[in-house]
DRENPA-3360 file (N, C-alpha, C; in nm, 2 decimals, always signed):
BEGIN
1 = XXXXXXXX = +3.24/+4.28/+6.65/+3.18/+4.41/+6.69/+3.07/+4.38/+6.80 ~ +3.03/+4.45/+6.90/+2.96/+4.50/+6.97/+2.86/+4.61/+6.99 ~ +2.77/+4.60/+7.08/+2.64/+4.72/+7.01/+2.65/+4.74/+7.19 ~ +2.60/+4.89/+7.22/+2.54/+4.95/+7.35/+2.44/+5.03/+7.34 ~ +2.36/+5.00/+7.39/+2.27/+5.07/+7.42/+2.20/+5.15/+7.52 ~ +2.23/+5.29/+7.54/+2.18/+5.38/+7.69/+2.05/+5.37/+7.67 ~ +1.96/+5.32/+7.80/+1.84/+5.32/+7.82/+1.85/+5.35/+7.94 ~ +1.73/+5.47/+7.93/+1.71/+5.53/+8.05/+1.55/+5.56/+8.03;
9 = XXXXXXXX = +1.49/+5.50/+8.23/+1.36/+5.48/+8.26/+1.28/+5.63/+8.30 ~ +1.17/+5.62/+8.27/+1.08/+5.70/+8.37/+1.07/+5.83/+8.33 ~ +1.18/+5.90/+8.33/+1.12/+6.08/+8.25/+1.17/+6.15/+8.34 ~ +1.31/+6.13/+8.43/+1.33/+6.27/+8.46/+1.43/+6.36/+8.38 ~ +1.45/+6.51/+8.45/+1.47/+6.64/+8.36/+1.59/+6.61/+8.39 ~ +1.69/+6.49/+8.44/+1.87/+6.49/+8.38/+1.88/+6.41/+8.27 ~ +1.76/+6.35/+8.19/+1.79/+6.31/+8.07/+1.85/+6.41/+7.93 ~ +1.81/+6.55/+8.02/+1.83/+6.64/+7.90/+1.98/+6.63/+7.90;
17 = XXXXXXXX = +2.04/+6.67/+8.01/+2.17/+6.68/+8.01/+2.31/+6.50/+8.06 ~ +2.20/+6.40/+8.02/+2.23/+6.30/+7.93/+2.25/+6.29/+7.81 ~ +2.14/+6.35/+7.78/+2.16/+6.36/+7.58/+2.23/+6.42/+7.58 ~ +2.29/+6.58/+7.64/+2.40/+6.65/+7.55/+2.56/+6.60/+7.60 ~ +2.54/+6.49/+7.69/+2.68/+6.42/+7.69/+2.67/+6.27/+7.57 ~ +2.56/+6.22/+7.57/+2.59/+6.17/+7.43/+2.61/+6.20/+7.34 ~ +2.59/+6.29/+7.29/+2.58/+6.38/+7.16/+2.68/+6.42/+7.13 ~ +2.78/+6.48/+7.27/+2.91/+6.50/+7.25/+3.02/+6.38/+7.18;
25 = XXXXXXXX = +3.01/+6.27/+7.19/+3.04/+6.14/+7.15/+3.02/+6.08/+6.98 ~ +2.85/+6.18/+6.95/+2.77/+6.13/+6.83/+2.70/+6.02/+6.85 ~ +2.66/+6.03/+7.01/+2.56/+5.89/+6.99/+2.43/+5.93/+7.04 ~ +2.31/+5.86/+7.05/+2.18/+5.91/+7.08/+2.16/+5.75/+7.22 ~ +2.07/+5.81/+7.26/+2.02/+5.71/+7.37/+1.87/+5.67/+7.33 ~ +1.79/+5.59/+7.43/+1.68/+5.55/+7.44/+1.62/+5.52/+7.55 ~ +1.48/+5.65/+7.53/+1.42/+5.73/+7.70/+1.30/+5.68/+7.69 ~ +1.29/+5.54/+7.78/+1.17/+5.49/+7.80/+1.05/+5.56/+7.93;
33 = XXXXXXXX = +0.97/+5.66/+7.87/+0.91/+5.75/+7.91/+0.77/+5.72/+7.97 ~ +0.72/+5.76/+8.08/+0.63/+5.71/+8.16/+0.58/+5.84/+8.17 ~ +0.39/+5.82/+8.13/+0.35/+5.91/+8.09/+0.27/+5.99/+8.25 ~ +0.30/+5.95/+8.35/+0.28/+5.97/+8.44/+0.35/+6.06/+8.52 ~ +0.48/+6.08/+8.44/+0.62/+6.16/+8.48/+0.62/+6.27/+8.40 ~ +0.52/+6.31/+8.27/+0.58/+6.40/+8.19/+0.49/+6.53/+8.25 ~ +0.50/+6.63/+8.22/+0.39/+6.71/+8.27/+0.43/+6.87/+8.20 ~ +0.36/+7.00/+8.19/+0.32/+7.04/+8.09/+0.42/+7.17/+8.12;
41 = XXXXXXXX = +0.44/+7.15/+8.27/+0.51/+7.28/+8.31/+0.55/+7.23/+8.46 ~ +0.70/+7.28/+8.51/+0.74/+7.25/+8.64/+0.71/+7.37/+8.75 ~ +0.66/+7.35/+8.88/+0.63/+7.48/+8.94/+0.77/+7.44/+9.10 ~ +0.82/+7.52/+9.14/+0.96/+7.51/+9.26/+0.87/+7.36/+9.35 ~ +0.72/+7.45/+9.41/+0.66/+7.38/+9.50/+0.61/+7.27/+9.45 ~ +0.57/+7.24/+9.37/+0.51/+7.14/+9.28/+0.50/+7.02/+9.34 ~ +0.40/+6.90/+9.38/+0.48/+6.80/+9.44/+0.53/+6.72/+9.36 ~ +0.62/+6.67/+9.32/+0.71/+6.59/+9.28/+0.70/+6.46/+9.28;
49 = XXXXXXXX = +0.70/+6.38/+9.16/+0.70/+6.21/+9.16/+0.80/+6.18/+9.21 ~ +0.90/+6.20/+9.16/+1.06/+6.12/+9.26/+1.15/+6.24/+9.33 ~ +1.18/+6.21/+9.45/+1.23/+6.30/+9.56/+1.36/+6.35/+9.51 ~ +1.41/+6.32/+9.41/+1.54/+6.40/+9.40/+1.57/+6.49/+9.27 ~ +1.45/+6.53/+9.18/+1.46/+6.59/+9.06/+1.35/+6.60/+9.05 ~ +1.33/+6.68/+8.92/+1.21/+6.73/+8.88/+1.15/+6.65/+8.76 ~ +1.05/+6.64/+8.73/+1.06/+6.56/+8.58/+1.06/+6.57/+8.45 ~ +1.05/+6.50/+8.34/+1.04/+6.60/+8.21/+0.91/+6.67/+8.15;
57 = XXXXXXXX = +0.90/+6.75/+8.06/+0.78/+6.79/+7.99/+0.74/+6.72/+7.88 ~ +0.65/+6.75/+7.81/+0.65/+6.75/+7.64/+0.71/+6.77/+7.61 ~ +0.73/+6.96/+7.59/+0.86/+7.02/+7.51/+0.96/+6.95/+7.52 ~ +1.02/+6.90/+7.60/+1.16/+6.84/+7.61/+1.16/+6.68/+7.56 ~ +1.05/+6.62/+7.60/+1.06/+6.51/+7.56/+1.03/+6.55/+7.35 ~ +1.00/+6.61/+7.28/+0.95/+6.64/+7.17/+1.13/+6.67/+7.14 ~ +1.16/+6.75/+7.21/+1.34/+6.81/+7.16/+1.44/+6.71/+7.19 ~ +1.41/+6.60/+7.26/+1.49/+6.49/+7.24/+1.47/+6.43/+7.12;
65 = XXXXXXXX = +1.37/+6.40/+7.07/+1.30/+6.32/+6.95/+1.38/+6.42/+6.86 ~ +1.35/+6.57/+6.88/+1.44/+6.60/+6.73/+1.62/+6.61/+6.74 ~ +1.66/+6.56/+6.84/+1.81/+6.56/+6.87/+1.79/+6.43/+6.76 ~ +1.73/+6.29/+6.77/+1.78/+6.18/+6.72/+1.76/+6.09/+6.77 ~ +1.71/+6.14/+6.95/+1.74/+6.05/+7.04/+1.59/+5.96/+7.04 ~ +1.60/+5.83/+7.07/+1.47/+5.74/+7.05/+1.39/+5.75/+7.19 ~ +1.20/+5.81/+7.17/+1.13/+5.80/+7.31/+1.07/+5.65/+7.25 ~ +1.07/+5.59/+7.37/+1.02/+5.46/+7.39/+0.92/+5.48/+7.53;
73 = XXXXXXXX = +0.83/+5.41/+7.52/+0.71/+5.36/+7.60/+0.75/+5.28/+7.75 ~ +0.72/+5.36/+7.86/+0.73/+5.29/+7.97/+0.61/+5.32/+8.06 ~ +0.46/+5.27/+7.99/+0.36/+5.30/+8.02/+0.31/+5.39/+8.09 ~ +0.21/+5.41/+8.13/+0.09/+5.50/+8.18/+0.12/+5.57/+8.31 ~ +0.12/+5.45/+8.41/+0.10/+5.49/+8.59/+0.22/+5.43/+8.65 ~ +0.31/+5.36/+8.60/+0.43/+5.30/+8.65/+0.42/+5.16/+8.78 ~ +0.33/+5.08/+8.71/+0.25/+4.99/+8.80/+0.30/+4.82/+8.73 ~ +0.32/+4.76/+8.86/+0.37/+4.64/+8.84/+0.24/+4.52/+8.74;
81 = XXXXXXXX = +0.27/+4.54/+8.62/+0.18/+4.49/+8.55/+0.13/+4.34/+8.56 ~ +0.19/+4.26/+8.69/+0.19/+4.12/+8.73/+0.03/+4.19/+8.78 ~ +0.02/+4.31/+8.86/-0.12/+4.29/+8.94/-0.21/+4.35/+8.85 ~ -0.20/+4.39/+8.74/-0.38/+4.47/+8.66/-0.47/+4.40/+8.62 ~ -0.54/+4.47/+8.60/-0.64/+4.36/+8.51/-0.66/+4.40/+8.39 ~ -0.74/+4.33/+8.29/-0.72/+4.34/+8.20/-0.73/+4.50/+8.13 ~ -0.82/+4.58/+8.19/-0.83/+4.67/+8.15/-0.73/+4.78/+8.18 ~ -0.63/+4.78/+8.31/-0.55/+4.86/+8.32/-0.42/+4.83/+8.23;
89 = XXXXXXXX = -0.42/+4.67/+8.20/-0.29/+4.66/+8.12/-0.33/+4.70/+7.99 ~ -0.43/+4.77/+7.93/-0.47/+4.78/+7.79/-0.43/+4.95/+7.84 ~ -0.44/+5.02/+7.93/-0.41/+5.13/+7.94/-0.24/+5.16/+7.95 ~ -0.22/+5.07/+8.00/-0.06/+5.06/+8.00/+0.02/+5.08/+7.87 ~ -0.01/+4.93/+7.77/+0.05/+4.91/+7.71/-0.01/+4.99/+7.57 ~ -0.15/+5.01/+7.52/-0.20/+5.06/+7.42/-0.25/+5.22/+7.41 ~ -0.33/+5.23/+7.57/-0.38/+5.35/+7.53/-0.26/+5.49/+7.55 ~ -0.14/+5.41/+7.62/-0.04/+5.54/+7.67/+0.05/+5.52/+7.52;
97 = XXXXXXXX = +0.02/+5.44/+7.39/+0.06/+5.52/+7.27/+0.01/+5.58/+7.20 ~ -0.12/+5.57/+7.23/-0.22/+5.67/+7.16/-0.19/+5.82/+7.19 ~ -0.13/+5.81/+7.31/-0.09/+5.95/+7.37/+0.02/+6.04/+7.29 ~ +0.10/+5.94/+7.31/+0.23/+5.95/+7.26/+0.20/+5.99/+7.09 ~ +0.11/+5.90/+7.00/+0.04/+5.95/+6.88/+0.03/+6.09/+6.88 ~ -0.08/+6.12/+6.97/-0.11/+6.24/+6.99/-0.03/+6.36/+7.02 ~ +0.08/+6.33/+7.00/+0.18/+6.44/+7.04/+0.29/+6.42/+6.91 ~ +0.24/+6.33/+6.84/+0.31/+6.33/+6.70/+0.43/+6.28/+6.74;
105 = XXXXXXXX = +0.44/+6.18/+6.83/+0.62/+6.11/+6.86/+0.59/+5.96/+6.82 ~ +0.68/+5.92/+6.71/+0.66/+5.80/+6.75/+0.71/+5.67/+6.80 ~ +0.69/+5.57/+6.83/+0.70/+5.51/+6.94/+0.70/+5.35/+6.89 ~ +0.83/+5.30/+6.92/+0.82/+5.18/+6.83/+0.87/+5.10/+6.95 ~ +0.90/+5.11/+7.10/+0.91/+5.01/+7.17/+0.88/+5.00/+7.27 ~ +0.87/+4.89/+7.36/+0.78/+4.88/+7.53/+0.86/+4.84/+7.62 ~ +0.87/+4.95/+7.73/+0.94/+4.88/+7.86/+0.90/+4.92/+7.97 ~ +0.84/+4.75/+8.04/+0.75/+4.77/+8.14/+0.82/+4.80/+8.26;
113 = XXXXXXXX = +0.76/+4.92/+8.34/+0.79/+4.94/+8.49/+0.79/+4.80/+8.58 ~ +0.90/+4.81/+8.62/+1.01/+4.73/+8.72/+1.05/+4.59/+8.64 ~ +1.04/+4.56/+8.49/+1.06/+4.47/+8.41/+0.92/+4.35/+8.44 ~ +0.84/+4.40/+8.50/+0.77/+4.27/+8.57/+0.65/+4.27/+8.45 ~ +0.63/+4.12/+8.43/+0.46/+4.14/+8.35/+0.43/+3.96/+8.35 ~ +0.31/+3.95/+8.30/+0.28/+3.79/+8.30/+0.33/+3.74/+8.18 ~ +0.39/+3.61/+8.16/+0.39/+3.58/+8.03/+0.38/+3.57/+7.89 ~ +0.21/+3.63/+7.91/+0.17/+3.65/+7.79/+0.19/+3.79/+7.73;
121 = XXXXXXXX = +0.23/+3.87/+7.82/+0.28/+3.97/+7.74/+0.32/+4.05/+7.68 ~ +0.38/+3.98/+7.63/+0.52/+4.03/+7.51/+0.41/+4.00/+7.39 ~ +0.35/+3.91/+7.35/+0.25/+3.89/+7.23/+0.15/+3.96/+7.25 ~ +0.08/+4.04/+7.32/+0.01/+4.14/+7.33/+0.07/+4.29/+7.26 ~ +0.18/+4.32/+7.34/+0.25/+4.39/+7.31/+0.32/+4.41/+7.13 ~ +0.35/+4.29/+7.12/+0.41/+4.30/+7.01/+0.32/+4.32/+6.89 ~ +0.19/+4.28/+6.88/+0.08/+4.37/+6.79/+0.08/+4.50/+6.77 ~ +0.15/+4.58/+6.84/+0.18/+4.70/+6.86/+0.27/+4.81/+6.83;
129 = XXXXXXXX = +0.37/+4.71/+6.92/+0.52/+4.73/+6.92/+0.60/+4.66/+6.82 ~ +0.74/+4.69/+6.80/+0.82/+4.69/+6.71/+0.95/+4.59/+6.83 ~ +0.95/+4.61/+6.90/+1.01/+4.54/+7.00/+0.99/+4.53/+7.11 ~ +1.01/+4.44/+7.23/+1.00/+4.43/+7.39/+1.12/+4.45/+7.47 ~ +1.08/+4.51/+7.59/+1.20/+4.49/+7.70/+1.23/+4.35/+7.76 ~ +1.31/+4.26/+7.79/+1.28/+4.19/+7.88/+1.37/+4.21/+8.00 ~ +1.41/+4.12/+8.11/+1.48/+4.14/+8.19/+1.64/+4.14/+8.23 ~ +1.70/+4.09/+8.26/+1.84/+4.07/+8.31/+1.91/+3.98/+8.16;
137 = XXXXXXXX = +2.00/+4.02/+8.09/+2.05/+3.94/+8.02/+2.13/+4.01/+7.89 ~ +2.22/+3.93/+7.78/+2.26/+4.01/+7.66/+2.24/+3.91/+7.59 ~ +2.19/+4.06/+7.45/+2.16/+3.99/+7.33/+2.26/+3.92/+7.23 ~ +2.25/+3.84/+7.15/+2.34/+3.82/+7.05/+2.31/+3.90/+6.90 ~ +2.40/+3.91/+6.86/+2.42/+3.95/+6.72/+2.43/+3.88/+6.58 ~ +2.31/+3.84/+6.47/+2.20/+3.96/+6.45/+2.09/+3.89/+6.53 ~ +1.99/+3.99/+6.56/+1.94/+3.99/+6.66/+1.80/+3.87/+6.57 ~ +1.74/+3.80/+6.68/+1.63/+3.70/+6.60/+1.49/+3.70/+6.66;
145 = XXXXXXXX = +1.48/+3.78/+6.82/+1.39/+3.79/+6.84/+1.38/+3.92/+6.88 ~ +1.24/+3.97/+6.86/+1.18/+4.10/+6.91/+1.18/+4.13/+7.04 ~ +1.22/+3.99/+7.13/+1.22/+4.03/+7.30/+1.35/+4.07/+7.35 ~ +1.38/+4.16/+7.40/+1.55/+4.15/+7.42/+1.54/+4.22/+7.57 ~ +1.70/+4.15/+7.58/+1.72/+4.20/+7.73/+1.80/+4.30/+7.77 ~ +1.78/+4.34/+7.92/+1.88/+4.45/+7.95/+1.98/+4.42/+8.11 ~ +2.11/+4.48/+8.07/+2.14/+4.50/+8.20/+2.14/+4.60/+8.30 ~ +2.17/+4.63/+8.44/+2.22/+4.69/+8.47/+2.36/+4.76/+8.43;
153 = XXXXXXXX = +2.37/+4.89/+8.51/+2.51/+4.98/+8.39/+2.64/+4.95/+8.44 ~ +2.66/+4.87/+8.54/+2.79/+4.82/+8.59/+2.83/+4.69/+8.54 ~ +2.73/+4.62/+8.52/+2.74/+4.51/+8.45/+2.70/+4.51/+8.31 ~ +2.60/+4.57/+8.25/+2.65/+4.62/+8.09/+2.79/+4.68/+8.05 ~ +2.88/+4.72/+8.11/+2.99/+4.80/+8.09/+3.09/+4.70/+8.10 ~ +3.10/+4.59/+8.20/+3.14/+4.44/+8.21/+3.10/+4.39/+8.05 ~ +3.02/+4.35/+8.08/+2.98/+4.28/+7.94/+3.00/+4.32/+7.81 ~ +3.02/+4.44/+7.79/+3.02/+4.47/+7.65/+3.19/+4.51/+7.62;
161 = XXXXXXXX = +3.30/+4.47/+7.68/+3.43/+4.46/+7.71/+3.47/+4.31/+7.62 ~ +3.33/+4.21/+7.69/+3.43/+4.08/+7.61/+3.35/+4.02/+7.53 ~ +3.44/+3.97/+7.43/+3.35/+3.90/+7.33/+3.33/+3.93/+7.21 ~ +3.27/+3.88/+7.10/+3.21/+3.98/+7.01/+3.08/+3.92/+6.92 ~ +2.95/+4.03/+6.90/+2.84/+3.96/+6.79/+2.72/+4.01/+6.95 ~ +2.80/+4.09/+7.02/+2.65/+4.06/+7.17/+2.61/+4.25/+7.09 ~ +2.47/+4.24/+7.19/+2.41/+4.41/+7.17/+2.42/+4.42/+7.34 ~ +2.41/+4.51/+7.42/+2.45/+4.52/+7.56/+2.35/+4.60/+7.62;
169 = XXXXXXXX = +2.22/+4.59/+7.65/+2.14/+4.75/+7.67/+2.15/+4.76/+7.87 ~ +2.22/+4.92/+7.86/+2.28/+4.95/+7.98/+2.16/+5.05/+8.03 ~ +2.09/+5.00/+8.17/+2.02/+5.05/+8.22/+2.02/+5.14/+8.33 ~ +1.94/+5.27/+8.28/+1.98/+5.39/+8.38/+1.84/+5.47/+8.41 ~ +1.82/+5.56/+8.54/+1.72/+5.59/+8.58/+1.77/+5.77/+8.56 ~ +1.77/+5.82/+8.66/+1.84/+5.99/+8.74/+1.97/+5.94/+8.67 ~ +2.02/+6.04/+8.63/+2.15/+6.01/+8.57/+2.29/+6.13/+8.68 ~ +2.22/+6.22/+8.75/+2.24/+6.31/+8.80/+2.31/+6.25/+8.90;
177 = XXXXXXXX = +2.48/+6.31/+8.95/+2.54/+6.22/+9.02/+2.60/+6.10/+9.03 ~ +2.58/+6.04/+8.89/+2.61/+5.91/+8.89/+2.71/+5.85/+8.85 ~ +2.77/+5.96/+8.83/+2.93/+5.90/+8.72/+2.90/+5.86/+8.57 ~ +2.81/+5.94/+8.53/+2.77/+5.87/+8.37/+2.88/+5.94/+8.28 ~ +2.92/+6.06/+8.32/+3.01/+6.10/+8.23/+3.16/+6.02/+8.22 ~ +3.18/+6.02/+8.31/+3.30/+5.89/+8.38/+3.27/+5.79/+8.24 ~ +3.17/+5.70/+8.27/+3.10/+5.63/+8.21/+3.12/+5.58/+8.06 ~ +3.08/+5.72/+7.98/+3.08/+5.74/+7.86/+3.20/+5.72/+7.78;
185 = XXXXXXXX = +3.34/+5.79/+7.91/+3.45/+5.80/+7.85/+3.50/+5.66/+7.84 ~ +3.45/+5.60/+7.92/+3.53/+5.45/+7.93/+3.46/+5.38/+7.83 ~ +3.34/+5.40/+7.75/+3.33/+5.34/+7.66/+3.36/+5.38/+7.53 ~ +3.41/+5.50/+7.56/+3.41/+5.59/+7.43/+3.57/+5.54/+7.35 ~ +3.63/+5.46/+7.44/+3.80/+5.44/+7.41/+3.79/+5.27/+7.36 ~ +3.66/+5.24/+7.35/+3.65/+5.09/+7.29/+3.60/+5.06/+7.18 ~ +3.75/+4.98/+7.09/+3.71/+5.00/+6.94/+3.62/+4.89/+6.89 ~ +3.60/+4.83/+7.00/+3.48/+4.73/+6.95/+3.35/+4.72/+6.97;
193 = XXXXXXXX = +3.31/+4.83/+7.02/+3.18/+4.88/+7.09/+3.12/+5.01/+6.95 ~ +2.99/+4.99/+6.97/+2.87/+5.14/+6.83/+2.81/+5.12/+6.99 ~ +2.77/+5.25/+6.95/+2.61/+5.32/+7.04/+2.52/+5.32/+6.96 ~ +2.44/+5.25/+6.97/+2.30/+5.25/+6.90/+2.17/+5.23/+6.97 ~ +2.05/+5.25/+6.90/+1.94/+5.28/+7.02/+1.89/+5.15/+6.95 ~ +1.74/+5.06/+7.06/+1.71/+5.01/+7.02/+1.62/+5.00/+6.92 ~ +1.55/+5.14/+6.81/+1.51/+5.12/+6.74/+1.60/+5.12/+6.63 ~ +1.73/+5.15/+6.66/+1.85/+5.14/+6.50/+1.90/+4.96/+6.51;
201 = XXXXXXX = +1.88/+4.94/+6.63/+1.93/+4.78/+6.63/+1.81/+4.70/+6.53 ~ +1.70/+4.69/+6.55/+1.59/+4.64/+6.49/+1.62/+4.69/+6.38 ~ +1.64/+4.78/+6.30/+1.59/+4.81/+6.18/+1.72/+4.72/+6.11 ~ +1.84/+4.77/+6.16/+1.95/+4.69/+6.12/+2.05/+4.58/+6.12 ~ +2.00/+4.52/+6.23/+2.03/+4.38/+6.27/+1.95/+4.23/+6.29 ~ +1.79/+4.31/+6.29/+1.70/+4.20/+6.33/+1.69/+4.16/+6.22 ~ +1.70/+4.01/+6.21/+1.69/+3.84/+6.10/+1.57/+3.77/+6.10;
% end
């Protein structure tokens, strides 16, 4: 057997209508949310963080949480954590879950904007966190470390086809346009593939 995992970065407003094509399936995803994207209310003029959509709110990010679907942590300002200093990466990684506390969501994993960070930071993190992102790769099954990797969604979709005992996490941003629904169907007809998020993989496969 095989595990997949939809992760999708950043916070925009086609996650909503990502979740209700998972859902149609019975599976939930995992919205690594960047607290710099969410905002309280959308106005037409508004200026906009990414040029092709709008982004998400609270409310919405709170009504994914009660769909099932997992919000995960994709820090504060969306900044290559290779250049902070110490005090920005404490904002990054700790104070933007305090936030997330404060909105009563909770939040059991980290994935840093553009995968990039110094070495030592997964052990920072992991005082914290419940698991880490790391970069390009698939996991095996049962899982033994808290660091795990992800791929891109053309080549997660590759990968999780052969083999068996891997977890596969398929990486997505704007889902709008992209063929995801295409997507779903082609994994939806494989009997050796679960959809799981990565906080159901941890709870149930990590050794």
């Amino acid at each position: 057997m095989n595990y997949l995992t939809f992760a999708f970065d950043d916070g925009y407003q086609s996650w909503l209508d990502a979740a209700g094509k998972l859902e149609e399936y019975g599976w939930r995803g995992t919205f690594y949310t960047c607290l710099r994207n969410v905002v309280y209310y959308r106005k037409e003029r508004r200026k906009k963080m990414f040029p092709f959509t709008d982004v998400i709110t609270w409310g919405e990010v709170k009504q994914l949480k009660s769909r099932g679907h997992e919000i995960a942590c994709h820090g504060t300002r969306h900044i290559d954590l290779l250049e902070c200093t110490e005090r920005e990466t404490r904002l990054e990684l700790f104070d933007s879950l305090e936030v997330f506390k404060s909105h009563k969501i909770p939040v059991t994993t980290y994935g840093c904007a553009f995968n990039s960070y110094p070495s030592e930071l997964p052990v920072k993190a992991l005082t914290r966190y419940n698991s880490f992102r790391n970069w390009l790769g698939v996991n095996s099954v049962p899982l033994k470390s808290r660091i795990y990797n992800v791929l891109r969604a053309g080549e997660a979709m590759d990968e999780v086809q052969m083999g068996d005992d891997k977890w596969v996490v398929s990486a997505w941003h704007d889902v709008a346009n992209t063929g995801f629904e295409k997507y779903l169907k082609k994994i939806s007809i494989l009997d050796n593939v679960k959809v799981k998020t990565v906080e159901w993989m941890y709870a149930n496969t990590f050794r």
